[in-house]
C-alpha positions, 0 to 999 in steps of 0.5 A, a space after each residue: 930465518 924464520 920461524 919453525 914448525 914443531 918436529 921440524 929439523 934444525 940446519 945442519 943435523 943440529 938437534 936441539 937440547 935437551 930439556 927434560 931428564 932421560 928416565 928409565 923406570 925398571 917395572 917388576 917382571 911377573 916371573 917369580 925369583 929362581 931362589 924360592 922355592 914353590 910348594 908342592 901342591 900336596 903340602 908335606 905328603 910328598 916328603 912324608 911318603 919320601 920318608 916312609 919309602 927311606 925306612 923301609 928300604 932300610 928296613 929290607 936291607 937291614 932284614 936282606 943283611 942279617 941285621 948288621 950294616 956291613 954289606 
């Protein structure tokens, strides 16, 4: 028989056993999570704007309306 060199294959396809565990090391991705939300540049500007355009759509249709709500 012998002796075999290193890689060399057993007879038969036979692989030897294993010695050490198989591992498998999950390693964190660099894109963020889809449930954070990234603040906008601007900081608050955006919303504050977005509300100031709110009061005075409201404004006008309060004004185009007569005052009341009933449109």
């Amino acid at each position: 028989m012998g002796y075999r060199r290193a890689g060399e294959a057993l007879p038969g396809g036979a692989a030897r056993p294993q010695t050490k565990p198989f591992i498998i090391e999950g390693k964190p991705s660099g894109e963020p999570k889809l449930d954070t939300a990234k603040p906008s540049i601007w900081g608050r500007f955006d919303d504050d704007i977005a509300q100031a355009m709110e009061n005075q759509r409201d404004k006008d249709h309060a004004a185009a309306t007569g005052g009341d709500d009933h449109a």
